[in-house]
Residue, then its C-alpha position, 0 to 999 in steps of 0.5 A: x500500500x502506497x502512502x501519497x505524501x501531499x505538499x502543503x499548498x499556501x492560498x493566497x488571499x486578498x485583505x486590506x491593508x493594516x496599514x493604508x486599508x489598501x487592497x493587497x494580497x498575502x499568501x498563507x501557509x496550509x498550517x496555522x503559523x504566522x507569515x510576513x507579508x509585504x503591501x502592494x500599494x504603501x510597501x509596509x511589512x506586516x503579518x497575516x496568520x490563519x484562524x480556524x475560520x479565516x485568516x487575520x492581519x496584524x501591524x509590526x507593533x500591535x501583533x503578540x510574540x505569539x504572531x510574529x514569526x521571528x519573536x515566536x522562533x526565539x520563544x519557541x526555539x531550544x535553550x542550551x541547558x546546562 
């Protein structure tokens, strides 16, 4: 019996802009982790995350260590124990 391994697809979405409310378009990962996105019309880099019903997006400054994929990296990351 052959197991299929399926790639994990992004979808790509379209939302307002955070910052200038303007029409932009982000891609989303198939799990649940945060990603950056960058607006097409002012350029600003913010972050947009999937939900269990939709996706939402986040500025640099009102998003949670929890959403921000670098904060989280280093949160969640391994500690050296000694």
């Amino acid at each position: 019996m052959a197991i299929l391994d399926r790639a994990k697809q992004a979808s790509v979405e379209i939302t307002p802009c955070p910052y200038c409310s303007d029409r932009t378009s982000i891609e989303l990962p198939e799990d649940y982790r945060p990603v950056y996105a960058y607006c097409d019309c002012c350029g600003k880099k913010f972050i947009a995350e999937r939900l269990a019903e939709g996706f939402q997006v986040l500025t640099m400054e009102e998003a949670p260590c929890c959403s921000d994929p670098d904060c989280r990296d280093i949160e969640m990351g391994g500690y050296d124990e000694e």
